[in-house]
C-alpha positions as CSV (number, residue, x, y, z in Angstrom):
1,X,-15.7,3.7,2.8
2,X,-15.2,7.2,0.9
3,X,-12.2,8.3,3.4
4,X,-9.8,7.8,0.9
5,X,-11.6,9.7,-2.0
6,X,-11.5,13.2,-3.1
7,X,-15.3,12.8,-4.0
8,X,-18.1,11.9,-2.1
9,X,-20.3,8.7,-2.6
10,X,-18.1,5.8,-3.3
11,X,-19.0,4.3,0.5
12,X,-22.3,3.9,-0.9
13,X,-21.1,1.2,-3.8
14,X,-21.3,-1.8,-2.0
15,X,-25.2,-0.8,-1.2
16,X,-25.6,-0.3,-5.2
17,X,-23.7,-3.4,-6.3
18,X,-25.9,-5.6,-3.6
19,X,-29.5,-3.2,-5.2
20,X,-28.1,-4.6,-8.7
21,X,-28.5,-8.2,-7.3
22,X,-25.6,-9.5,-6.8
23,X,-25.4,-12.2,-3.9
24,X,-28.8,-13.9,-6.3
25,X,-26.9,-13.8,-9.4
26,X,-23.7,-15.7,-7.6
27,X,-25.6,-17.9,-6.3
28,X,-27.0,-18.4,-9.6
29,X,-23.7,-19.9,-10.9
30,X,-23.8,-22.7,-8.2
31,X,-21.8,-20.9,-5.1
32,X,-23.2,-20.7,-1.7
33,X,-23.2,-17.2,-0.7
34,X,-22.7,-15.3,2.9
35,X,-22.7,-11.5,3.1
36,X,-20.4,-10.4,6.0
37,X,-22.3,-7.3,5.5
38,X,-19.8,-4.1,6.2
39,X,-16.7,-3.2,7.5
40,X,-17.7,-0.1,9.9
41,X,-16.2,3.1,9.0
42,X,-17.2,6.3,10.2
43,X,-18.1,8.7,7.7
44,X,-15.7,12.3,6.8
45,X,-18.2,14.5,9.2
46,X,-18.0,12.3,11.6
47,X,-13.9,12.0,12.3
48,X,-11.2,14.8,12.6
49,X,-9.0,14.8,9.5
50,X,-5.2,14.7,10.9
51,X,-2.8,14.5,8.3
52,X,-2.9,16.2,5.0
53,X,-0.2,13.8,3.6
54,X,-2.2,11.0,4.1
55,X,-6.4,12.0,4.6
56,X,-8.0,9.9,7.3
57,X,-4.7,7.7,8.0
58,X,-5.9,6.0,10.9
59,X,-9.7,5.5,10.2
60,X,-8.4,4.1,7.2
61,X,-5.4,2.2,8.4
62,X,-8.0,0.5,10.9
63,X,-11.0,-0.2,8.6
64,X,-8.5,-1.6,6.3
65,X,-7.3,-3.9,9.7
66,X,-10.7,-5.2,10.2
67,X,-11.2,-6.1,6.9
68,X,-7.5,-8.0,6.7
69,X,-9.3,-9.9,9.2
70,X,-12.5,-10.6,7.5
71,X,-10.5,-11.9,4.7
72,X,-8.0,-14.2,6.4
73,X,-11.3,-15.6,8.6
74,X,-13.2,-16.1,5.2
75,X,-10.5,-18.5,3.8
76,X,-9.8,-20.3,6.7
77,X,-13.4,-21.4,5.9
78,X,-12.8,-22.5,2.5
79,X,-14.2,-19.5,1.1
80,X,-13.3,-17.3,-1.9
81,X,-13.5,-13.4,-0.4
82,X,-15.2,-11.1,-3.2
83,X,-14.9,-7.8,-1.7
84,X,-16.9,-4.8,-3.1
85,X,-15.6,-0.8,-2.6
86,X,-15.5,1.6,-1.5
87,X,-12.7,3.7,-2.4
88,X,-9.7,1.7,-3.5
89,X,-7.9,2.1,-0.2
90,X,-9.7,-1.1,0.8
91,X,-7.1,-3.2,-1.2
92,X,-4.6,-2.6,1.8
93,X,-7.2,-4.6,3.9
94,X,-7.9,-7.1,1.2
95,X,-5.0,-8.0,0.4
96,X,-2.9,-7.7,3.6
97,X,-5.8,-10.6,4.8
98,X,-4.8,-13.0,2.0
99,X,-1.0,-12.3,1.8
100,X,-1.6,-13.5,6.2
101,X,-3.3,-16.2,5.0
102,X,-0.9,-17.8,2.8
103,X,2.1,-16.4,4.5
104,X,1.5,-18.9,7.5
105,X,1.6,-21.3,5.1
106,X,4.6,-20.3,3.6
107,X,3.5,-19.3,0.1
108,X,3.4,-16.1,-1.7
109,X,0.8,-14.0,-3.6
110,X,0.1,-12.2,-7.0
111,X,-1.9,-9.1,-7.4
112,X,-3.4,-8.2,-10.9
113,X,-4.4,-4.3,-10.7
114,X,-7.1,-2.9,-13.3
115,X,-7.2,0.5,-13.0
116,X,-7.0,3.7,-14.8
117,X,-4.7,5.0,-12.3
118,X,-1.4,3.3,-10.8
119,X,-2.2,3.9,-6.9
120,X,1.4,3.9,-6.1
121,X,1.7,7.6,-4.5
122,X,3.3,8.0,-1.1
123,X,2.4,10.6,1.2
124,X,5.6,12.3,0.2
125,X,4.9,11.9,-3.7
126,X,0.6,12.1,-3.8
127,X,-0.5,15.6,-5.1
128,X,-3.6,15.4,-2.8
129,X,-2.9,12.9,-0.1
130,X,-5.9,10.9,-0.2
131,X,-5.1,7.7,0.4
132,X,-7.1,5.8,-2.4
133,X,-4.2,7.1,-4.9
134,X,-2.1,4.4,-2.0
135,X,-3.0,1.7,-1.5
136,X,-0.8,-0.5,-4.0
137,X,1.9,1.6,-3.3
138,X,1.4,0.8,0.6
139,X,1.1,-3.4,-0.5
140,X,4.4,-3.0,-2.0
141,X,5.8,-2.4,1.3
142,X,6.0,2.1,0.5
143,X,4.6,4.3,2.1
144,X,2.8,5.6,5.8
145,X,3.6,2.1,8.2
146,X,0.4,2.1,9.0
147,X,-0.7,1.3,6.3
148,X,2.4,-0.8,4.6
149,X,1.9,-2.9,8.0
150,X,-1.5,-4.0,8.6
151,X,-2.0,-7.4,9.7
152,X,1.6,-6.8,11.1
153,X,3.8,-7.4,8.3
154,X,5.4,-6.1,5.1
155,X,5.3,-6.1,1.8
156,X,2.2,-7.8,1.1
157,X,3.4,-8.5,-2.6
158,X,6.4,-8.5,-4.3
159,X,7.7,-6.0,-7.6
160,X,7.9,-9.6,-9.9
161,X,4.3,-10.4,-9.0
162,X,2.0,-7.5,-9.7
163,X,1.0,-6.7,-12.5
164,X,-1.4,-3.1,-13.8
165,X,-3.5,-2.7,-16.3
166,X,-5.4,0.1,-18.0
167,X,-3.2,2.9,-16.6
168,X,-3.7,5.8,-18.3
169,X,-3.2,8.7,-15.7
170,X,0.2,8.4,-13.6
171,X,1.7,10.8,-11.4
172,X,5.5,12.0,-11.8
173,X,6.1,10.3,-8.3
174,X,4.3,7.0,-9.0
175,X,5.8,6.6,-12.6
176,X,9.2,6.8,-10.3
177,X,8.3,4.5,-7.9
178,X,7.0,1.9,-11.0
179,X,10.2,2.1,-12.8
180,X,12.4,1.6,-9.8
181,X,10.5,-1.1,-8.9
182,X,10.2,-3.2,-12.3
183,X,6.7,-3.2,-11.8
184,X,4.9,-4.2,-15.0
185,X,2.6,-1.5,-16.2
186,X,0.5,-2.3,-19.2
187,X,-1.2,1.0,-20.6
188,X,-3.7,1.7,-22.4
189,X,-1.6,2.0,-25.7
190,X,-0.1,-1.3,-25.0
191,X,-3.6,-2.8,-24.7
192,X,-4.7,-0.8,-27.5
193,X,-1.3,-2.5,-29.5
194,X,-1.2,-6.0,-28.1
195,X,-5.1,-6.5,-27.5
196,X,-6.5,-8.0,-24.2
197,X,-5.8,-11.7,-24.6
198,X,-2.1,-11.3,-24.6
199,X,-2.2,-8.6,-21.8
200,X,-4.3,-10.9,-19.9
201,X,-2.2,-13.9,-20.4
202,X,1.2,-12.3,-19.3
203,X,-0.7,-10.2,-16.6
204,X,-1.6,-13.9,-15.1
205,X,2.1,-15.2,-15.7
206,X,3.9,-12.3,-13.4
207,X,0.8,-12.6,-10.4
208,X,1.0,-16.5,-11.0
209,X,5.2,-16.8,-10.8
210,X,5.9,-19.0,-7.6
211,X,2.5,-17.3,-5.9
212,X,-0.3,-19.6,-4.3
213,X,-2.7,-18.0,-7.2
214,X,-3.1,-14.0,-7.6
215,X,-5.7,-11.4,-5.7
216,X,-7.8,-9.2,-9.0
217,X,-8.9,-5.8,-8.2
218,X,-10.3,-3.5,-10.1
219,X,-11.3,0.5,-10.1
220,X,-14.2,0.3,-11.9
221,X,-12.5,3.5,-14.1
222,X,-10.9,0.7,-15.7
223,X,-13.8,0.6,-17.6
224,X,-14.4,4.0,-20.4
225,X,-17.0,6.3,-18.3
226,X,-19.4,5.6,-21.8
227,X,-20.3,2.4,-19.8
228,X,-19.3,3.2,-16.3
229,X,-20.3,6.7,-15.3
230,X,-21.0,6.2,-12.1
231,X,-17.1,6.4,-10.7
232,X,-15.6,9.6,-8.4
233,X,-12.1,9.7,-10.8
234,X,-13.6,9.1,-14.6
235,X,-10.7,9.2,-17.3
236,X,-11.6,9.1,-20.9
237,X,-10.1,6.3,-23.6
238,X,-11.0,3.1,-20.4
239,X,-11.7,-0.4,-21.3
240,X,-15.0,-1.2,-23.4
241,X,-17.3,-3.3,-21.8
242,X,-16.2,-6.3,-23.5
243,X,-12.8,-5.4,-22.8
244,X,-13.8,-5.3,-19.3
245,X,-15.6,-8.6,-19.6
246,X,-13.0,-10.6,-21.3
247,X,-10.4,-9.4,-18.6
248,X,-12.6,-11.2,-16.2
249,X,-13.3,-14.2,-18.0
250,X,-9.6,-14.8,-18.9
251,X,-8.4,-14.3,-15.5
252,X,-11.1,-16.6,-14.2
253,X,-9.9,-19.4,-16.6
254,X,-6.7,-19.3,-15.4
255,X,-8.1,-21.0,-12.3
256,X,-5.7,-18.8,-10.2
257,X,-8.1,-16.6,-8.5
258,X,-8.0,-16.8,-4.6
259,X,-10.0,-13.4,-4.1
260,X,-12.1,-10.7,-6.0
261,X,-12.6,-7.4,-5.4
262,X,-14.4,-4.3,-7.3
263,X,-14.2,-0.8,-5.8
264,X,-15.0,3.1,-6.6
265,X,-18.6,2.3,-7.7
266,X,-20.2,5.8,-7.0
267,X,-23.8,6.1,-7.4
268,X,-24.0,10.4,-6.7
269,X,-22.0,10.2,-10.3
270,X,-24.5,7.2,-12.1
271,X,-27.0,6.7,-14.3
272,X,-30.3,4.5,-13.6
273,X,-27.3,2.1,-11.2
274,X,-25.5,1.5,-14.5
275,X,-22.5,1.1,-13.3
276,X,-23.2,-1.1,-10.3
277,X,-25.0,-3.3,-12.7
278,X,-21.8,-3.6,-14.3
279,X,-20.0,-4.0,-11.4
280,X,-22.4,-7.1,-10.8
281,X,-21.8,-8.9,-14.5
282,X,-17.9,-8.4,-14.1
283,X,-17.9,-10.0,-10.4
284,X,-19.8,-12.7,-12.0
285,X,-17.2,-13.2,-15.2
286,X,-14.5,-13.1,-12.4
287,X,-16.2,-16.0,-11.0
288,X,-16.6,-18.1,-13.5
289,X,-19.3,-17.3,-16.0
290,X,-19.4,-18.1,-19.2
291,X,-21.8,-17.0,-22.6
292,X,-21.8,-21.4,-22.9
């Protein structure tokens, strides 16, 4: 899905990340691997755009529906969901299927967000209205009700256990929303201060506190556009790719991971599938892989 994008190209990710091998190299590490294949979205030409606040609100709002489904289905099966983007407005869908999940079971979840960019607009608040600058925003229970309630319910995730990391572009309304919220934002210059490993560890303490375990996303603009052209919303001074990598790794060893997910892989913007390549190494350090 691109719907929620101001650039064309990120619905083709998914295709890129599965080119760069992906379901062999998971299966690689021991797992036994299904592809659901995709959640079906009509493309911009194909759809009348309604709402200028909010581009594509109820394509989106319905993909994101059928893939809270997909999710919930997967780990009533045992499974662990890795979802792949797609514009970032998928997280409503991913997200809103395990929050179900573990809601019927009484428990809560935790959402670690790596990401140049907060996602925490409104309709009222986003400079451009597409919906990708949302989506956590929407989780949190703010935002278009369509969106803050798919799978019927809201918010998906409490202030106390999410958690961002990498932001280093933030819009006047988000930064308002963060702050009233207490959500814990660690930028760039706090990474660049602290280092990764003690980000990482309190990043897992806030998504872990009281949660069944914690949901990682991440906009692969996370990572510095040196290693990871191939995104629609590039901002300079990301991640390096062992940054990147040892986010994934920690996070893995913290055994709390129920679900994965790596969006806004855009191959119109890559070089040689570079970036999707990437894409596929971090999914795998998410999962478990180790240099030993």
């Amino acid at each position: 899905m691109d719907l929620g994008a101001g650039r064309r190209g990120v619905d083709m990710g998914p295709s890129a990340i599965r080119i760069a091998g992906l379901n062999q190299a998971i299966a690689l590490l021991g797992y036994e691997v299904t592809d659901a294949g995709n959640v079906h979205v009509h493309p911009p030409e194909a759809v009348e755009e309604m709402n200028p606040r909010a581009r594509y609100l109820q394509q989106i709002a319905a993909a994101a529906g059928e893939l809270a489904a997909i999710v919930e289905e997967a780990l009533e099966e045992d499974a662990l969901p890795v979802v792949l983007g797609g514009d970032h407005s998928i997280a409503i869908g991913s997200v809103a299927g395990l929050a179900s999940y573990y809601r019927k079971r009484d428990r809560k979840v935790g959402v670690i967000w790596l990401d140049a960019h907060a996602d925490s607009n409104t309709p009222e608040t986003s400079p451009s209205g597409n919906i990708h600058g949302m989506p956590l925003a929407a989780l949190l229970g703010r935002g278009a009700r369509e969106l803050t309630h798919v799978a019927g319910f809201a918010p998906k995730v409490l202030p106390e256990n999410t958690a961002i990391i990498g932001a280093r572009s933030i819009d006047p309304g988000e930064r308002e929303l963060l702050k009233s919220l207490g959500i814990r934002v660690f930028t760039m210059s706090e990474l660049d201060e602290r280092g990764m490993p003690d980000v990482i560890n309190e990043a897992v303490e806030i998504a872990s506190l009281n949660t069944a375990g914690l949901h990682v996303t991440m906009d692969m603009d996370f990572i510095d556009p040196f290693y990871a052209p191939g995104v629609g919303t590039p901002e300079r001074g990301g991640a390096t790719y062992r940054e990147g990598h040892f986010a994934m790794e920690k996070i893995a060893d913290s055994g709390r991971v129920l679900s994965v997910e790596l969006t806004e892989v855009n191959p119109v913007f890559d070089a040689a599938n570079q970036t999707a390549q990437l894409a596929v190494e971090l999914i795998l350090s998410a999962l478990g892989k180790k240099i030993l």
